[in-house]
C-alpha positions in Angstrom: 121.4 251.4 179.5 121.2 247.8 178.3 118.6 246.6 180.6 116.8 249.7 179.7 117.1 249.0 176.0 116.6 245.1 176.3 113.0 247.1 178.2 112.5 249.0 175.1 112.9 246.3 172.6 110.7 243.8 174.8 107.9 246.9 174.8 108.4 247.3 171.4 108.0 243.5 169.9 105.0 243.7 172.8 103.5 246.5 170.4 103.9 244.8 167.0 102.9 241.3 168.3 99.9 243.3 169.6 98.9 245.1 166.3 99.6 241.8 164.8 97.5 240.0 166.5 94.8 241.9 168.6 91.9 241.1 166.1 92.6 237.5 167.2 93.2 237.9 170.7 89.9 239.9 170.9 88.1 237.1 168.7 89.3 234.7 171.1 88.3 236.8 174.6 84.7 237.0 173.0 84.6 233.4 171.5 86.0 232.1 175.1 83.2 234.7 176.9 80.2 234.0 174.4 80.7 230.0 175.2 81.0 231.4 179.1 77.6 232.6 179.1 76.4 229.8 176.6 77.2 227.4 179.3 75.7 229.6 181.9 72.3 230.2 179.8 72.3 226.7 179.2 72.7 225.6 183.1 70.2 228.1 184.1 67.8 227.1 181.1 68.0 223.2 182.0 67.1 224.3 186.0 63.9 226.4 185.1 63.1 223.5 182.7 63.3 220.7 185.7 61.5 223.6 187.9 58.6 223.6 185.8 58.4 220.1 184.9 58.8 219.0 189.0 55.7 221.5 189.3 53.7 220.1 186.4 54.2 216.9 188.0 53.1 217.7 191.6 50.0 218.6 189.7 49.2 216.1 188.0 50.1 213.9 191.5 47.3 216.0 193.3 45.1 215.3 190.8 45.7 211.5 190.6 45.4 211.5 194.4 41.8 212.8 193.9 40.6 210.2 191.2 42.0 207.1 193.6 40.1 209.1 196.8 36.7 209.6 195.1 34.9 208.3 192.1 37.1 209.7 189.0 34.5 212.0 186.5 35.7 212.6 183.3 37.2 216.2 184.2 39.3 214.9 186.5 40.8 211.8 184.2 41.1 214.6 181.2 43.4 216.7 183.6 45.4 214.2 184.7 45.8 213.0 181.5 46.3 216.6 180.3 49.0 216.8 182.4 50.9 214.2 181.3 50.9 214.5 178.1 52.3 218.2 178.8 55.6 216.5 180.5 55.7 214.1 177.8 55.6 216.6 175.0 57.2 219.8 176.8 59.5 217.6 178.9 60.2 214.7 177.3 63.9 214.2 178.1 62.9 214.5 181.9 62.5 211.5 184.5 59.1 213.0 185.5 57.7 212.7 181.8 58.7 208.9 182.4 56.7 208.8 185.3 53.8 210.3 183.7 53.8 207.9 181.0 53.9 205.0 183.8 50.9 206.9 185.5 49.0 206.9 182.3 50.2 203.3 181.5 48.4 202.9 185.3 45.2 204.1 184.2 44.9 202.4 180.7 45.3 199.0 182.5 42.6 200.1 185.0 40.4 200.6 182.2 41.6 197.7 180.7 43.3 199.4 177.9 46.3 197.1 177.8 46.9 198.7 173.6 47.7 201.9 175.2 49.2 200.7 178.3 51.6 198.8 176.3 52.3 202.1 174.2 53.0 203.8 177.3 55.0 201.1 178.8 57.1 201.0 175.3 57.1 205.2 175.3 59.3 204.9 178.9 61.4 202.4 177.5 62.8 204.5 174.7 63.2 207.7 176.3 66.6 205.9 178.1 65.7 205.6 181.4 68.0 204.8 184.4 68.3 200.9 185.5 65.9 201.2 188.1 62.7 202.7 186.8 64.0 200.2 183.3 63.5 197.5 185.4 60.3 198.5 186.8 58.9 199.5 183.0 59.8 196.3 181.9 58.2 193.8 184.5 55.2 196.3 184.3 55.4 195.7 180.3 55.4 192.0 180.8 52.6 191.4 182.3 50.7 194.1 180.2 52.0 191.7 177.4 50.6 188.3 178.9 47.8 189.3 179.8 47.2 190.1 175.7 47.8 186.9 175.2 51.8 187.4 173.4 53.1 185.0 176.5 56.7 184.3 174.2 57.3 187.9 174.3 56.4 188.4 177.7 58.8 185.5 178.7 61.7 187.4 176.1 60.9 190.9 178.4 61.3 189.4 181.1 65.0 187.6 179.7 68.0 190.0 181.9 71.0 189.6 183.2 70.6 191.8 185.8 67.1 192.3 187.4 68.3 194.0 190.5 66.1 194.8 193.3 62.9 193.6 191.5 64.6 189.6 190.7 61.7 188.3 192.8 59.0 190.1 191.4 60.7 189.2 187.6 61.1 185.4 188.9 57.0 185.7 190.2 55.8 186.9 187.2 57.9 184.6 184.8 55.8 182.1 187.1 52.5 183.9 186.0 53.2 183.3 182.4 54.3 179.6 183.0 50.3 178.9 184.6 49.0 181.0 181.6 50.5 178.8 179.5 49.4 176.1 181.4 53.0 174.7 181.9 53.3 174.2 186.2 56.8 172.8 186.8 58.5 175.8 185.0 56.0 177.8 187.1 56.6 175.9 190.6 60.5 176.5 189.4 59.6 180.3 188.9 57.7 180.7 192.1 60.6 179.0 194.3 63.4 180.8 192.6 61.3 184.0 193.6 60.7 183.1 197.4 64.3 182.2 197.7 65.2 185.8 196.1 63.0 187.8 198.2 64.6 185.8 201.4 68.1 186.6 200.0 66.7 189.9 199.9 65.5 190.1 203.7 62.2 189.7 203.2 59.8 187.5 203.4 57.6 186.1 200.1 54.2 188.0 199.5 51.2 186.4 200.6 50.0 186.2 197.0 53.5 184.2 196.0 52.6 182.0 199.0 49.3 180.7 197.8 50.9 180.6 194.1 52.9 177.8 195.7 50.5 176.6 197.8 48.4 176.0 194.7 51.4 174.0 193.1 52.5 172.1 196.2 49.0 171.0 197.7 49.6 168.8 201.1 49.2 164.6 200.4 46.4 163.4 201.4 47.5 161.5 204.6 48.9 164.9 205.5 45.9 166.9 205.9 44.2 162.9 207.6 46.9 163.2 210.0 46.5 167.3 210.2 42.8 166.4 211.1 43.5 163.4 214.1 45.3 166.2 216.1 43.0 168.6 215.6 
């Protein structure tokens, strides 16, 4: 009988706790359900948007594949460009808006729109990119920035601690600017530092770095006699 009563007064306190506090409990369950599917909508919201935007951007890469394998028209520019400006807009938090802009940035300079390109180039930079298309964006931005003429900020771009894969191609350019500006030690400094990187790398300098030194390092003239006896 005292089990059974300890039962009934448990049951009981179960009942008055309940009444007490069942608006709660049920404000809780649908709080705790309505964040549930929140999340959920959420989740499945953010895959359609990537879905879409991956397909918007396969698009616009058929369509940039057509203007570099015939002679672009003006259609074919505005759709690409359409395109783009569609992920940048619709999308802009996504990777592949970034890579629009870098596409676009792509064209301007072919057209020799380096205003533009630089907007482009600038666009990518603030949308927080990872390290890797950062790094990319940046060298791209620097020598879109030379070649208007700004060689101090082009020098101040190209200023990292950490250049990662692309150290070479940061050292190469930071060359570049030295010859624009006329200045060839800094540059022959630039152009080594970037052969030795690409080495470190395993691989070998490009051609073009090759001939950069070449151009800096020309052979003495009892070099190229002697060169020309054993020939």
């Amino acid at each position: 009988m005292e089990a059974y009563r300890t039962e009934e007064e448990q049951l009981e306190a179960l009942r008055k706790w309940w009444q007490e506090n069942s608006r709660s409990t049920f404000a809780a369950i649908a709080l705790a359900l309505a964040a549930s599917f929140g999340w959920q909508f959420w989740q499945d919201h953010r895959a359609t948007q990537a879905e879409t935007a991956s397909s918007i951007y396969q698009d616009m890469l058929e369509a940039v594949n057509l203007l570099t394998a015939a002679p672009a028209g003006p259609e074919q520019v505005a759709t690409v460009r359409h395109l783009a400006g569609t992920l940048k807009t619709g999308y802009a938090g996504s990777t592949y808006a970034q890579f629009a802009a870098l596409h676009l940035a792509k064209m301007a300079v072919a057209e020799d729109d380096l205003a533009t390109a630089e907007q482009e180039l600038r666009w990518v930079l603030t949308a927080n990119p990872v390290q890797e298309i950062q790094l990319l964006t940046r060298l791209r931005l620097a020598r879109v920035v030379a070649a208007k003429g700004d060689t101090a900020a082009a020098l101040a771009i190209l200023e990292t601690e950490d250049s990662g894969t692309y150290a070479a191609s940061y050292a190469e350019v930071e060359g570049d600017v030295y010859m624009q500006l006329g200045q060839q030690e800094p540059a022959r400094a630039a152009y080594e530092r970037a052969s030795s990187l690409a080495l470190s790398e395993g691989s070998a300098a490009s051609r073009s770095l090759q001939l950069k030194l070449e151009s800096l390092n020309p052979i003495p003239a009892r070099e190229v006699v002697q060169v020309a006896e054993e020939n």
